[in-house]
N, C-alpha and C positions, 0 to 999 in steps of 0.2 A: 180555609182548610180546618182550623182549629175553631172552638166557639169559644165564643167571644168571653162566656162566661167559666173561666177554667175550675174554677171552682166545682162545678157542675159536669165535668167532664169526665169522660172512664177512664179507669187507669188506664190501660195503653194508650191513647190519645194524650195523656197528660205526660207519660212519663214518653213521646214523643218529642214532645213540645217542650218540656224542660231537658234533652239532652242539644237541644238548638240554642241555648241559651250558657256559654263558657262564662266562667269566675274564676279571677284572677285575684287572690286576698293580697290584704296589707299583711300581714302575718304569714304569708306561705301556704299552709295548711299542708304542709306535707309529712309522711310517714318517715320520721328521720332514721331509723333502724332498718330501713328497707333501700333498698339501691334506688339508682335514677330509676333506670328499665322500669322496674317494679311501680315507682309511681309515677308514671307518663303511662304505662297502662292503666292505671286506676281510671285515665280519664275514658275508656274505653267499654267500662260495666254498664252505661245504660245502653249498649248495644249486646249484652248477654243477658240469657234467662238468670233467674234468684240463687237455682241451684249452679248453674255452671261459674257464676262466679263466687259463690259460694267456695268453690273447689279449684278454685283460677284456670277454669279451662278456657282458653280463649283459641279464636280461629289465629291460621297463619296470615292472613291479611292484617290484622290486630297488630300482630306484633314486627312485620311490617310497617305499617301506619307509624307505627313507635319509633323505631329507627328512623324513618324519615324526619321524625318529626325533632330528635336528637339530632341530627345532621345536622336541619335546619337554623335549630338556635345554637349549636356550635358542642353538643357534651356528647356525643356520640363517641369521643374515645375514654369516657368517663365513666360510659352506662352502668358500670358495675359497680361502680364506688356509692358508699353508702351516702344517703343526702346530709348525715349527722358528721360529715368531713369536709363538707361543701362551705363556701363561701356565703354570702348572703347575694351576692350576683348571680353566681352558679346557681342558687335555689330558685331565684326568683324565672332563670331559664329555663328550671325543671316544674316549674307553675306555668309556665309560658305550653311548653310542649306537652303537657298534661292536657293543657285546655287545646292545643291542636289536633289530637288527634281523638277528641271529643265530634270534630267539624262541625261546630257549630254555627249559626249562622249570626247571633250577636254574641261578644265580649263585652262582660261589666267587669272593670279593675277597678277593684276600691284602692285608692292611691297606691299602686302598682311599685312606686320609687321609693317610700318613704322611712322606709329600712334600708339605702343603700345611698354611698356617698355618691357627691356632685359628678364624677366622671362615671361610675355605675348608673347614676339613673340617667344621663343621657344617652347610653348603651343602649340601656333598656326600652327607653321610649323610642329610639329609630329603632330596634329590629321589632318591637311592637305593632307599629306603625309599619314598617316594610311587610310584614308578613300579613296584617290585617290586607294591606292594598292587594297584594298580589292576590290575595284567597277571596277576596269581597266579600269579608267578614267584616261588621259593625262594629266599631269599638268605640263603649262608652267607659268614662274613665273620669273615675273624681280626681282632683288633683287638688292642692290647695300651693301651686309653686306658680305663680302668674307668668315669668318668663317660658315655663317649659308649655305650659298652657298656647302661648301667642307661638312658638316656633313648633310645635306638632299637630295641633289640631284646627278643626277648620272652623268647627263652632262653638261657642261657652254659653252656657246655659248657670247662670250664678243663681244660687236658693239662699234665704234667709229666714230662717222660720219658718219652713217649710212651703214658703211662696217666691216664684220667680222673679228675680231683680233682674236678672239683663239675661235678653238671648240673643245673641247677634255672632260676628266676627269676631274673632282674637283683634284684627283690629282696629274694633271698636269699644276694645274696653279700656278704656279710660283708667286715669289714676280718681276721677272722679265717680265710676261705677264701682271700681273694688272700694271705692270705701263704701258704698251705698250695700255691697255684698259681707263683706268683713267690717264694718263700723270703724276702720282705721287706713293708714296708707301701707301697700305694701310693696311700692316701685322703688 
């Protein structure tokens, strides 16, 4: 559908193909002066023209889409509260439903957890995980925590300077392949 060579692509065909593509940062990347609602539609602009979001006109399906998608990870009685109140869990839920109601077909989360303590980031990685399964959305996901790695995901793909050291099963990574990926043990 798309060629191969995006680089070489027209803009509507690219900026297609890049709103298929949701980002979940380590950092949030959210507008903290502006409410949830506000940015859980943000993730909804590469489905309006330049000018209309320019001028936040969005359809009633949009902001639909929104509230679903606040339902979903749990702040839908929040929507109003500005994200510069919020929690570092609640943010990371309003990164979550940002990128849902993108519907994209793959999720990249650059470590997704790593601003949030040990009982928040396994919140986070199962309703992650539950909502990717349910939607048969792609979830690629750096992680650098080996346990959450082995109990959420089905495959690990370990890089080391920029070349691949193990791709196989959570479990089959070894306490002798993470050192072969991290240069140390970290079981």
């Amino acid at each position: 559908k798309y060629p191969r060579e995006l680089n070489s692509a027209e803009k509507n065909d690219l900026r297609k193909f890049r709103r298929q593509i949701g980002i979940i940062f380590q950092e949030f990347n959210l507008i903290e002066r502006d409410t949830i609602f506000k940015n859980v539609l943000n993730g909804r602009l590469g489905f309006v023209s330049t000018i209309k979001s320019c001028l936040g006109i969005f359809e009633k399906e949009d902001y639909d889409r929104v509230n679903k998608a606040l339902n979903e990870v749990g702040l839908f009685n929040l929507k109003d509260k500005k994200v510069s109140d919020l929690s570092g869990g609640q943010k990371q839920r309003v990164a979550i439903a940002r990128v849902l109601v993108q519907e994209p077909q793959i999720i990249l989360a650059d470590e997704p957890v790593s601003n949030l303590d040990p009982l928040l980031m396994e919140d986070i990685l199962k309703l992650l995980n539950k909502l990717c399964e349910e939607k048969g959305i792609t979830l690629v996901t750096s992680l650098h925590f080996v346990q959450f790695t082995k109990n959420y995901f089905t495959r690990v793909i370990g890089l080391r300077n920029g070349e691949i050291i193990f791709d196989g099963s959570p479990k089959e990574l070894t306490e002798e392949e993470f050192i072969k990926i991290y240069g140390r043990t970290g079981f």
